[in-house]
N, C-alpha and C positions, 0 to 999 in steps of 0.2 A: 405627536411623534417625539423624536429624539433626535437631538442636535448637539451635533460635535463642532466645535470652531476651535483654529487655532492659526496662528500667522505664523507666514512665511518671505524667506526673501532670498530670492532666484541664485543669487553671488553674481559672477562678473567674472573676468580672466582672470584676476590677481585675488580675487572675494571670495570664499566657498561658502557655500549656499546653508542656512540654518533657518531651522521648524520649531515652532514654541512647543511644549506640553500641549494636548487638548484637554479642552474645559466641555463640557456634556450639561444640556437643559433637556426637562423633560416637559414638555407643555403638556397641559391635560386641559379639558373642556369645562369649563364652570358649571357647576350643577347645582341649582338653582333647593336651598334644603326642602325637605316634607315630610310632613311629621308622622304622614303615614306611609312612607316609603320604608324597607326592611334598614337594619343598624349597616352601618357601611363595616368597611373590613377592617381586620389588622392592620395597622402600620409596618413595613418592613424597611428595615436599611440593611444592605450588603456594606460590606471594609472588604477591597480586593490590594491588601500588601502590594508594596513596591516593587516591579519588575527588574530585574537588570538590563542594561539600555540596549545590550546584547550580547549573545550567544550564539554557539557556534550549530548547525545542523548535524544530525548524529546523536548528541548529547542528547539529555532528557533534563525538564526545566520541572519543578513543582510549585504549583500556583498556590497560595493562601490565605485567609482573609476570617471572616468571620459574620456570622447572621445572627439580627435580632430581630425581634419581634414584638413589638408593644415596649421597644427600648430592656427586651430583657432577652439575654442566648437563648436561640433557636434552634433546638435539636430537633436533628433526627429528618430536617429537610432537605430536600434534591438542591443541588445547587450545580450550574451548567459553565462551561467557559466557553466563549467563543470569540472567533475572527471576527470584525466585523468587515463586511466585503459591499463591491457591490452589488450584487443581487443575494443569492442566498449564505447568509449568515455558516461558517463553518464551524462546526462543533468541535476543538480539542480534546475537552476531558469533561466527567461527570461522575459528581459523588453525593454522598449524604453529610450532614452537617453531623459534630460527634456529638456529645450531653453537654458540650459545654458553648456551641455553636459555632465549632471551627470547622475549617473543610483547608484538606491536602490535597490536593489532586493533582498529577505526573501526567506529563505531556512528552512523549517521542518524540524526537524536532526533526520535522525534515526542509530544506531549503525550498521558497516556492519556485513554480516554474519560469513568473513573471518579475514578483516583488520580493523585497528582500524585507521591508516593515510591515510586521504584523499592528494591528491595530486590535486591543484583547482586553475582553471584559468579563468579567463576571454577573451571572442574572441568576435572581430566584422567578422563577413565575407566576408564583403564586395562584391560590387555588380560590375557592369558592367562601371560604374563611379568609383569606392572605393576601395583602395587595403585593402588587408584584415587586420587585426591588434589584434595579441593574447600576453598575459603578459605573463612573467613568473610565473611556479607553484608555490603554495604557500603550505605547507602540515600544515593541521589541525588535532590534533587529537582528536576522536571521543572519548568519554571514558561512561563506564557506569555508572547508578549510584549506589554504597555503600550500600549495605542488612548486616542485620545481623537476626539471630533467635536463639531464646529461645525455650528449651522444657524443660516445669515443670518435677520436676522427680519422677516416676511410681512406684509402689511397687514391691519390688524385688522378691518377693516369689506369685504365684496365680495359680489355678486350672484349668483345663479345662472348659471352658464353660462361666467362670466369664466372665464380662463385665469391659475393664477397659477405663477409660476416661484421654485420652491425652488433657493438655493445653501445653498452651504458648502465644511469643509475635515474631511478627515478624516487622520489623521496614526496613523500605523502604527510606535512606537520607533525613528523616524527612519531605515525601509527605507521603500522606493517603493509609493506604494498602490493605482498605476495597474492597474487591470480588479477592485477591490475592489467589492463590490457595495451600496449603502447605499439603505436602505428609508426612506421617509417616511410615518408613520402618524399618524393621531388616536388618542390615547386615551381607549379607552371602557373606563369603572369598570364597568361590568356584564357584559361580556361580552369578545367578540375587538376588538382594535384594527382598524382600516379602516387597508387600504392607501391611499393616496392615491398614490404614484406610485413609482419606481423608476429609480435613478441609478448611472451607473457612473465612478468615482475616477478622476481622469487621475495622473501621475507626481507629482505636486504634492501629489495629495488633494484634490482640488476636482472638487467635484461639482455636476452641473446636472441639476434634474427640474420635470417639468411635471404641475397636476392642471386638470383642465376643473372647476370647484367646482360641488359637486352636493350634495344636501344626506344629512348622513352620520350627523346622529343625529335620533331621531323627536321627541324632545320639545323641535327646536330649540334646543337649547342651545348654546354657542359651542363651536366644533372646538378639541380641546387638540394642538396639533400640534409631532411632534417626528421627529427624524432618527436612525435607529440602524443600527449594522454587527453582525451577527451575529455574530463572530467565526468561528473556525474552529480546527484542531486544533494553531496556532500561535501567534494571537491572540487576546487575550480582546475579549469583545465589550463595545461603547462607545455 
């Protein structure tokens, strides 16, 4: 199999926590030579180029590297990337080597649902001629991007029935945040927050919502009201 190792050390309150590189062995089975067994296979070594240590999700990343074969460029071969995880391996990108035995391949990034470092290798598989040839992982990290929000602020005193009008701005690392969705809730310590009303971000980040004011907690006490973007699998939420 394949063995990845790399040290680690947790941090501490005042220590933040750091991960070496991973170093990859590949053990194989001793096979004992004969002379009438068929000629064994090609040698293959993969080069999977240096990642950046991260990137943002949304963006698109292009992986490259280069295949040989018998120590000489291998064209014209499949060459695959993937996550390594743990159970099934996820596939990013997949291309063919060119004549000279390079390979480009563009990956769409999206943030995971769990992790934020990808662990990402390059593998030929080789075929029935070709022995197979994988890199070592490399870990990229995926990060989201930077929200922040504004809620103009409401009048502290109003009636039953009144209509009041929530603004603001919400600003998305300085892309457009027009049809972004932002929630206006009160906060309730005991239980789920109350929606009060629901606004959609023009190009700018500026958002307009209306609540008819109705009364939202039982034991009277003052509405704690605030504005939030949920994020999503690009943004973090704000």
């Amino acid at each position: 199999g394949a063995w990845d190792f790399y040290a680690t050390y947790s941090g501490s309150d005042y220590i933040s926590s750091s991960r070496s590189e991973t170093h990859s062995i590949t053990v194989s089975d001793y096979v004992i030579p004969n002379s009438n067994s068929p000629s064994s296979k090609i040698t293959t070594n993969i080069i999977f180029d240096n990642l950046p240590s991260s990137i943002y999700a949304g963006d698109s990343i292009t992986f490259t590297g280069k295949l040989y074969a018998n120590g000489k460029p291998f064209p014209n071969a499949l060459v695959m990337i993937y996550e390594d995880d743990f159970g099934l391996d996820d596939r990013l990108s997949f291309g063919k080597t060119d004549s000279n035995g390079n390979f480009k391949l563009t990956w769409d990034i999206s943030a995971g649902l769990i992790e934020q470092d990808f662990d990402i290798y390059a593998v030929f598989d080789g075929d029935e001629s070709y022995s197979e040839s994988r890199s070592p992982n490399q870990i990229l990290n995926i990060q989201k991007h930077a929200t922040k929000i504004t809620l103009d602020s409401v009048p502290s005193n109003v009636n039953i029935g009144d209509v009041i009008t929530f603004s603001g701005v919400l600003q998305l690392d300085g892309r457009s945040s027009e049809g972004a969705i932002v929630y206006i809730k009160d906060e309730d310590p005991f239980g789920s927050d109350d929606l009060l009303a629901t606004a959609i971000a023009d190009s700018k980040g500026q958002f307009v919502g209306w609540w008819r004011v109705d009364q939202v907690d039982i034991d009277d006490s003052p509405a704690e009201i605030y504005a939030v973007f949920e994020g999503n699998s690009i943004y973090n939420k704000a």
